[in-house]
C-alpha positions as CSV (number, residue, x, y, z in Angstrom):
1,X,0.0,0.0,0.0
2,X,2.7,2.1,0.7
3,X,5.0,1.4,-2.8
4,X,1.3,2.0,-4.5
5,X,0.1,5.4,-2.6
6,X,3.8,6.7,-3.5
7,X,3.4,6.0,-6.7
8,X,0.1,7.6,-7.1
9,X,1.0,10.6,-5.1
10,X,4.9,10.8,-6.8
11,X,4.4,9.9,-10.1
12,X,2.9,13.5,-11.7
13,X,6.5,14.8,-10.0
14,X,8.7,15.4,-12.7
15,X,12.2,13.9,-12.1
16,X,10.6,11.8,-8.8
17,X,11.5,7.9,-8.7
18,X,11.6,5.1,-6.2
19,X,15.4,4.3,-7.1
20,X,17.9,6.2,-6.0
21,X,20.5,4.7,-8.7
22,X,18.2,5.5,-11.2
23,X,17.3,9.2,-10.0
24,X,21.2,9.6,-9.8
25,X,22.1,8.2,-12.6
26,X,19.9,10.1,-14.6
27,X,20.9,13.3,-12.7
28,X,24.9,12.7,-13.4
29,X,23.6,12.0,-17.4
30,X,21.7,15.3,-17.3
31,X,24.3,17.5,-15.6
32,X,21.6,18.3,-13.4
33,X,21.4,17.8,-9.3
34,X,18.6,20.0,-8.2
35,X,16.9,16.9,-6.5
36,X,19.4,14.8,-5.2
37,X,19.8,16.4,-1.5
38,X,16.7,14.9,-0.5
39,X,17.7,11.7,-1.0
40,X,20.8,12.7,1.2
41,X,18.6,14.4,3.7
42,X,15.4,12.2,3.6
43,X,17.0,9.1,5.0
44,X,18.5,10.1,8.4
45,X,15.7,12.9,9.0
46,X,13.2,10.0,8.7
47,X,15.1,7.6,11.0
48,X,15.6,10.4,13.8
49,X,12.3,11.2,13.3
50,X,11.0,7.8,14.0
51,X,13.0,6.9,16.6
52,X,12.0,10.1,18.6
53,X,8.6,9.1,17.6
54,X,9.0,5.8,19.3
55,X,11.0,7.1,21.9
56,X,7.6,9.2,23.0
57,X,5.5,6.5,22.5
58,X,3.8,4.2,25.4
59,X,6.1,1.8,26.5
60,X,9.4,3.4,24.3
61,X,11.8,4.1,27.0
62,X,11.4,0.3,28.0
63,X,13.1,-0.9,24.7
64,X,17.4,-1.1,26.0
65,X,18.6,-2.2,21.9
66,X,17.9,-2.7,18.8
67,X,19.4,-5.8,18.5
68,X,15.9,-8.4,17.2
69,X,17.8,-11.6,19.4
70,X,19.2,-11.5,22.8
71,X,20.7,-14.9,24.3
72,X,22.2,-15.3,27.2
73,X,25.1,-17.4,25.7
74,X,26.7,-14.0,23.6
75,X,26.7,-10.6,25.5
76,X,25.7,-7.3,23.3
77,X,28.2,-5.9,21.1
78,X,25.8,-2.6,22.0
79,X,26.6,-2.6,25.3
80,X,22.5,-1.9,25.9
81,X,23.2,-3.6,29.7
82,X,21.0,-6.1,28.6
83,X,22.7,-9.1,30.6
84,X,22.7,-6.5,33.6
85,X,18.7,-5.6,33.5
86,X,17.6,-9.3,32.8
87,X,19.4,-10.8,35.6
């Protein structure tokens, strides 16, 4: 639903694609490099965005990593204190 509403919202954009190499390549063709900050920009704005996002949310500040798996045979190459809290 996502790829789909991006398309339909994106797609009357002139010079607005879903692949960076293509956008780029393109751009470097063209001589032209109007656009390509945003995909510079975009990426780590969204990520701090969300992770403040989540961060706020109900039950956020719980979350110590963001490893997916923690064992108890291999400690965190985070150091998250994960092995500490648990025990």
């Amino acid at each position: 639903m996502l790829v789909t509403a991006s398309i339909v919202i994106d797609a009357p954009l002139p010079g607005m694609s879903l692949n960076p190499a293509r956008t780029t390549g393109s751009a470097a063709w063209a001589g032209t490099w109007m656009g390509a900050w945003m995909y510079l920009v975009a990426p780590p704005l969204g990520m701090l965005i969300a992770t403040e996002a989540y961060r706020r949310a109900p039950g956020g500040p719980s979350v110590r990593c963001a490893k997916l798996q923690h064992d108890g045979t291999q400690r965190c190459i985070f150091r998250c204190g994960y092995a500490t809290a648990v025990r």
